[in-house]
C-alpha positions as CSV (number, residue, x, y, z in Angstrom):
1,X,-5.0,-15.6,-14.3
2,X,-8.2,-15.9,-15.2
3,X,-9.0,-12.7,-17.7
4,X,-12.4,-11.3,-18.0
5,X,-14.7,-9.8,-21.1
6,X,-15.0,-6.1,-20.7
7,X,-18.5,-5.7,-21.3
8,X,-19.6,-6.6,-24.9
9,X,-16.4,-4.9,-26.3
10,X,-14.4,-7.8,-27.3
11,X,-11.9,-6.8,-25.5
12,X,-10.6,-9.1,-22.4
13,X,-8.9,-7.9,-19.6
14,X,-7.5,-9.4,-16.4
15,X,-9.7,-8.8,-13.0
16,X,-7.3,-6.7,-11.0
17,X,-6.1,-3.1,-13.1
18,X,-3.1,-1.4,-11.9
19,X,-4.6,1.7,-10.4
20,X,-2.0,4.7,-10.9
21,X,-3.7,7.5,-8.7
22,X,-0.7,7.4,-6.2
23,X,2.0,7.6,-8.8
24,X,4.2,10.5,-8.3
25,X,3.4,11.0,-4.8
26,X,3.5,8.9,-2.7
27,X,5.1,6.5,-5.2
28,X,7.6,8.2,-6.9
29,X,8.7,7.3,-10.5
30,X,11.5,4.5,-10.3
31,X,9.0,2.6,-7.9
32,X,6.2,3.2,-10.2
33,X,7.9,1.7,-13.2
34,X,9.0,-0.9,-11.4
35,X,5.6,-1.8,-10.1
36,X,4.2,-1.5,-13.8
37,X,6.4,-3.7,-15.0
38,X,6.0,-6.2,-11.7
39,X,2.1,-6.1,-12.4
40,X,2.1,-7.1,-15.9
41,X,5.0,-9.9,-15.1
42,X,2.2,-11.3,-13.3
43,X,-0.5,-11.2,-15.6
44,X,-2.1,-8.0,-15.7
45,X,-3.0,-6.5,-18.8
46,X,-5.3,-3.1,-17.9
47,X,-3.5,-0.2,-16.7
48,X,-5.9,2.5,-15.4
49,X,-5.0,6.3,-15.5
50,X,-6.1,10.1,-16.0
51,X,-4.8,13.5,-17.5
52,X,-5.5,15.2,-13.6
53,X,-3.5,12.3,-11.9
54,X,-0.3,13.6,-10.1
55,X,-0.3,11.8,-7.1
56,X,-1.1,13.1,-3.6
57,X,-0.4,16.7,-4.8
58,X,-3.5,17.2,-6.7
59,X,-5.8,19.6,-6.4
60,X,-9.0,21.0,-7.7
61,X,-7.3,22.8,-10.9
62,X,-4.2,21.7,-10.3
63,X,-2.3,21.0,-14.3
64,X,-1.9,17.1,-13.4
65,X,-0.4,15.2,-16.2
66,X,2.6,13.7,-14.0
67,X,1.0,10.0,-13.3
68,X,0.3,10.0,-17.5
69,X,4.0,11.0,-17.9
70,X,5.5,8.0,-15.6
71,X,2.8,5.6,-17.0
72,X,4.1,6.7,-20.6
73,X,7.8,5.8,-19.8
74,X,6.8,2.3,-17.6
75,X,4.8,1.1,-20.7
76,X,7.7,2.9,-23.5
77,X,8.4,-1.0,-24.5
78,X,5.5,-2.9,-23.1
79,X,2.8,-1.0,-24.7
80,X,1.4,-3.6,-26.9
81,X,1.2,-6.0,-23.4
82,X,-1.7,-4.1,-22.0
83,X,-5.4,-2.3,-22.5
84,X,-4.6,1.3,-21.8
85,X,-7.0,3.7,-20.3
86,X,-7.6,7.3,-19.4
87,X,-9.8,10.0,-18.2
88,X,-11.0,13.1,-19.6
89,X,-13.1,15.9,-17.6
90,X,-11.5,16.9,-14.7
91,X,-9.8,20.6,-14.0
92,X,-6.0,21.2,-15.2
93,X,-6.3,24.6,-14.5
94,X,-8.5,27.8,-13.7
95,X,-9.7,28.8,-17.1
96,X,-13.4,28.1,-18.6
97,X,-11.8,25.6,-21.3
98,X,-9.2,23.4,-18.8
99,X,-12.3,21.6,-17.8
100,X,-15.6,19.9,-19.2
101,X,-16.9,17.6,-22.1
102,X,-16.7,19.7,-24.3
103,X,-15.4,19.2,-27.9
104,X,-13.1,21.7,-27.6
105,X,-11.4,20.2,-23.9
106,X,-11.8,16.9,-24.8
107,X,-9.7,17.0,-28.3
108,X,-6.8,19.0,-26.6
109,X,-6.1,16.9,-23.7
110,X,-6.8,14.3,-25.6
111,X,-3.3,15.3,-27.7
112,X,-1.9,16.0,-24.5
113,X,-2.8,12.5,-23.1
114,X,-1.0,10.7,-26.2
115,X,2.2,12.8,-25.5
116,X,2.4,12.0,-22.2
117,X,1.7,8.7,-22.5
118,X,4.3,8.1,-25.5
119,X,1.6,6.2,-27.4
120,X,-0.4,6.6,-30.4
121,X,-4.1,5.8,-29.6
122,X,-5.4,5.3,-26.1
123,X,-7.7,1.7,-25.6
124,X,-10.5,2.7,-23.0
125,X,-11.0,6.9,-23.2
126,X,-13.2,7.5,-20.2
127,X,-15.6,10.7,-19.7
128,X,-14.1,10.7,-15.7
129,X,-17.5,13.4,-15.0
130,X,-20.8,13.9,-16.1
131,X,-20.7,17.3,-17.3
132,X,-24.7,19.4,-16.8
133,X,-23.1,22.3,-18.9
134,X,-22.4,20.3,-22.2
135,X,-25.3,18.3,-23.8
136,X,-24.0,14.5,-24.6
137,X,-24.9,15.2,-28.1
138,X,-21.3,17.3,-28.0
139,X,-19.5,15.1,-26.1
140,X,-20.4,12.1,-28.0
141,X,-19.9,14.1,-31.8
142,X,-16.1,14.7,-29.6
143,X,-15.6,10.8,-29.6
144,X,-17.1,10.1,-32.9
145,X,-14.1,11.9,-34.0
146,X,-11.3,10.6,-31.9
147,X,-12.0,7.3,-33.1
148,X,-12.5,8.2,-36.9
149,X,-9.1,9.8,-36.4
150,X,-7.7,6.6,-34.8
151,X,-6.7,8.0,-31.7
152,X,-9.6,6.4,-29.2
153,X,-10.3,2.4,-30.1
154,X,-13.4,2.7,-27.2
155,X,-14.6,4.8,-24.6
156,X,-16.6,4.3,-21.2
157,X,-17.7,6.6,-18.3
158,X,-16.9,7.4,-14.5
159,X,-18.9,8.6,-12.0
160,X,-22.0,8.3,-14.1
161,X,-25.4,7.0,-12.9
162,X,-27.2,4.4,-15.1
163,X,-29.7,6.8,-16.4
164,X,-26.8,8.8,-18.2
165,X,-25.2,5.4,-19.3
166,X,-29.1,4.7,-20.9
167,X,-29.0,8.3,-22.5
168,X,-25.6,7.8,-23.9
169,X,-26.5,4.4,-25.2
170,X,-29.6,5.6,-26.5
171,X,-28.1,8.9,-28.4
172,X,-25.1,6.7,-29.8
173,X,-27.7,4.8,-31.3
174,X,-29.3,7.4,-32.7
175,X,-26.5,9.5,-34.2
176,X,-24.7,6.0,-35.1
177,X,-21.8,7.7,-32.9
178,X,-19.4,4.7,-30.9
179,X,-21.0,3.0,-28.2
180,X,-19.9,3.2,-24.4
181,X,-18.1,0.1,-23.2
182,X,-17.4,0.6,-19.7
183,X,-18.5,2.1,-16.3
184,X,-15.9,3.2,-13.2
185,X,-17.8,3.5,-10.2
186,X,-17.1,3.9,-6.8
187,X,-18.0,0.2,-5.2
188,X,-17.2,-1.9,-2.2
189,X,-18.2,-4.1,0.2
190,X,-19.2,-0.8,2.5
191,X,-20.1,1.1,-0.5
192,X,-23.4,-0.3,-2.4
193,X,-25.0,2.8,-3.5
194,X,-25.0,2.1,-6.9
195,X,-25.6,-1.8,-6.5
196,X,-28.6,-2.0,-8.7
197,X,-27.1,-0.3,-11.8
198,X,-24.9,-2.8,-12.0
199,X,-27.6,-4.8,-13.5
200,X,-28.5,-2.1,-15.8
201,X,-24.7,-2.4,-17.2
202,X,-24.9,-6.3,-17.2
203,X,-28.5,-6.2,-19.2
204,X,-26.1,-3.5,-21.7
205,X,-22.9,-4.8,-22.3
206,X,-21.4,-2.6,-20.2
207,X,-18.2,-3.2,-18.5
208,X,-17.6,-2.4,-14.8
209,X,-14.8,-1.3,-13.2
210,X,-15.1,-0.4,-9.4
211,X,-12.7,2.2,-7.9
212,X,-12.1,2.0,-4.0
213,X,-13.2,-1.6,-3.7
214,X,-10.9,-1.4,-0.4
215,X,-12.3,2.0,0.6
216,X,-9.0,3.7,0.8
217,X,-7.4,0.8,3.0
218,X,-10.5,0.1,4.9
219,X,-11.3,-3.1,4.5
220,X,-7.3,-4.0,4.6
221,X,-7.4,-4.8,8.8
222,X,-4.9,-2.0,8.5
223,X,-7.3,-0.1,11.0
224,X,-8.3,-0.8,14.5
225,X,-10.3,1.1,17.0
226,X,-9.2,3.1,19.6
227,X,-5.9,3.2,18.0
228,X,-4.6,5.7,15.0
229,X,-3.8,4.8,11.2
230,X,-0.6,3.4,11.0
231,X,2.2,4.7,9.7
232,X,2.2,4.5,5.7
233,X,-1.2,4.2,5.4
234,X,-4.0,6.5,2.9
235,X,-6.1,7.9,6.7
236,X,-2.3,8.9,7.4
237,X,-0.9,10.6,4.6
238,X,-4.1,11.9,2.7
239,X,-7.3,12.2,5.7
240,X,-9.5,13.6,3.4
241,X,-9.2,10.4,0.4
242,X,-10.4,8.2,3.3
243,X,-13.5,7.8,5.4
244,X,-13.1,8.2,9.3
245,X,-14.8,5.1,10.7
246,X,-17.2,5.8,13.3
247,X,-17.8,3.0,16.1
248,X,-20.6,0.8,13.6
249,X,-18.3,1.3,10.8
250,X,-15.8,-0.6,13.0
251,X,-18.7,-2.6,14.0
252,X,-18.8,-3.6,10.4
253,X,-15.0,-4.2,9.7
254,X,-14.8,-6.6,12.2
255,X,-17.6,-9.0,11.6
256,X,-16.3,-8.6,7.9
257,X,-12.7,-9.4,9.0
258,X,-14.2,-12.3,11.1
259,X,-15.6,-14.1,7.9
260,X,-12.7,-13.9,6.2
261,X,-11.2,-15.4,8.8
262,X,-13.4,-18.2,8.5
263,X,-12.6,-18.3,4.4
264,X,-9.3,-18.6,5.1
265,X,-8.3,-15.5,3.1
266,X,-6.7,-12.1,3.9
267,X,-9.5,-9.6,4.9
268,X,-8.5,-7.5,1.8
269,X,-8.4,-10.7,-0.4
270,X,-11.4,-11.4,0.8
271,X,-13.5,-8.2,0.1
272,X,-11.8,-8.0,-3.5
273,X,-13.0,-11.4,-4.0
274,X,-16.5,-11.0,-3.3
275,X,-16.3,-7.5,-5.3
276,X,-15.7,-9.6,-8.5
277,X,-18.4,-12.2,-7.2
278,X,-21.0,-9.1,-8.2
279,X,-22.6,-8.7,-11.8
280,X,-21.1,-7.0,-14.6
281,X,-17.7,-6.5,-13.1
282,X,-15.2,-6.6,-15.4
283,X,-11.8,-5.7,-13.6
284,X,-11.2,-3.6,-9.9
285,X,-9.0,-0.7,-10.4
286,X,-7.1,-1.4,-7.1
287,X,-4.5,1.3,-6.1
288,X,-0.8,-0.2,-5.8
289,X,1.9,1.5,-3.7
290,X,4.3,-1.9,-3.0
291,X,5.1,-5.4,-4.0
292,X,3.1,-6.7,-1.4
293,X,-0.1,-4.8,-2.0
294,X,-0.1,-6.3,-5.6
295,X,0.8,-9.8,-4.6
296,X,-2.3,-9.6,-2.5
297,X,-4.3,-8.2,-5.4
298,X,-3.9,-10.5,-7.7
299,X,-3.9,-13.8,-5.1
300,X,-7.7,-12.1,-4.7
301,X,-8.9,-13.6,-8.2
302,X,-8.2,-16.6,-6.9
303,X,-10.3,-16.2,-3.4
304,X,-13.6,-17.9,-3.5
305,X,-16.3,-17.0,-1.2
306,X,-18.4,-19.3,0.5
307,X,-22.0,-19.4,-0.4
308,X,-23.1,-19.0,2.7
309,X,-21.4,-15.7,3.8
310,X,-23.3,-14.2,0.7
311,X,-26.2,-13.5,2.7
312,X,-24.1,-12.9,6.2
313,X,-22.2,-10.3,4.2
314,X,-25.7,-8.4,2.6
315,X,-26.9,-8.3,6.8
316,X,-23.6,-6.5,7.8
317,X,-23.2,-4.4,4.2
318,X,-26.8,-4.2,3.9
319,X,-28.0,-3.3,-0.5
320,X,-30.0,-0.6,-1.0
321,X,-33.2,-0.7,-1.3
322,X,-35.6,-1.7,-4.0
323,X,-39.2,-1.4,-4.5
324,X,-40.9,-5.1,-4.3
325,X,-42.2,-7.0,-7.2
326,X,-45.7,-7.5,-6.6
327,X,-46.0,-9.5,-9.7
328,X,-42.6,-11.7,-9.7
329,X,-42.5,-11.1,-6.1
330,X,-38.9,-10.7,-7.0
């Protein structure tokens, strides 16, 4: 396997990380340590996870924990074999404090985290939210001190835009507090929102590590139209985690299955693939619930994408926009 930098952190880390989201439910434990250890057998090294992950029974508040707990006993003797993360921010619970940056959250579940996890410093701490009640000034004095304490080795953000990333680079800088390392956005081939930021992270040093790069199973060929979602599959047993294709979105899967087609490669192989072709990316968190689905994962790093469907693909996915260059003409 060909491993990766993650940003300018030192740290390297294969291209495909074992997603964990769907550990507990629908994958229950024994299948979840199993796949663990299958995934690192095969060269994985980046395990991704967070303190609100419980599977398919989350909620907005629910206490979450459970995914930490099973990823804590898959990695009991394998911990030194991978780059560990997990995510801070998100509800555990209906009171003020069970949510948030703030110093005060972020220090207690961090505690919480290590128990569950059954290790004594996390790799990758990630800020899963931006939070517009707590000023990053707080939140960035929170993980100055996890890593003077040795708890956090790095940390990165989710879900942030690259004007946040800027401020937190910029106020990490000026408080000589530690550095962000990563960013976990949601990106795919049908899902180019937040194309031009990657840039921003590339020109930074900043690591990038796409969520959904299959779109819940979307760009899988698990879905066809006119007919339901199969049996087993994310539009079947969580609706609301998955996008309902409309007649262009189908449109759009089958012109993309068509070129993979033409590449030779699984359609899902294929989308990974040209995920990792894009700049800054570091590693896709890919969500595992079989053998099969991470066999096809990691075969992905391997998938190269013919020139020529570069352009094809930007027609049927088209970028966002950006203002022209009237002086590069760029």
């Amino acid at each position: 396997m060909q491993y990766r930098p993650l940003g300018g952190s030192g740290l390297v880390v294969s291209p495909i990380c074992l997603g964990t989201m769907t550990f507990g439910s629908p994958v229950e434990e024994s299948e979840a340590i199993r796949l663990t250890h299958a995934a690192i057998d095969m060269g994985i090294n980046f395990v991704d996870t967070a303190d609100v992950y419980e599977g398919y029974n989350r909620y907005l508040g629910s206490p979450g924990g459970l995914t930490e707990q099973i990823v804590g006993k898959a990695l009991r003797e394998r911990r030194d074999q991978v780059i560990l993360a997990t995510k801070v921010c998100s509800p555990i619970g209906p009171g003020p404090q069970d949510r948030g940056l703030s110093a005060v959250h972020i220090l207690r579940q961090l505690e919480r985290s290590l128990r569950s996890l059954q290790t004594e410093a996390i790799d990758l701490y990630i800020l899963h939210w931006p939070d517009k009640l707590v000023p990053p000034e707080v939140t960035l004095q929170a993980m100055d001190t996890a890593v003077r304490q040795g708890k956090v080795r790095y940390f990165g953000a989710s879900n942030h835009l690259a004007w946040q990333l800027c401020r937190l680079l910029w106020l990490s800088d000026q408080r000589h507090c530690p550095r962000l390392i990563s960013s976990q956005i949601p990106f795919s081939m049908l899902r180019r929102e937040l194309q031009h930021d990657l840039e921003f992270c590339q020109a930074h040093g900043i690591g990038v590590t796409p969520y959904r790069s299959l779109e819940g199973g979307l760009l899988t060929g698990k879905y066809h139209r006119g007919q339901p979602p199969p049996a087993g599959s994310r539009a079947a047993e969580k609706p609301d985690w998955v996008w309902k294709p409309d007649e262009a979105m189908f449109d759009k899967l089958e012109a993309i299955a068509t070129l993979a087609e033409e590449a030779a490669a699984p359609i899902a192989q294929y989308c990974l693939a040209w995920t990792l072709t894009q700049p800054a990316i570091s590693s896709l968190v890919v969500g595992i619930k079989n053998i099969q689905q991470l066999q096809d994962a990691v075969a992905a790093a391997d998938v190269a994408i013919p020139p020529h469907h570069l352009a094809k693909l930007d027609a049927i996915c088209p970028p966002p926009w950006r203002p022209p260059d009237p002086i590069r003409s760029g």
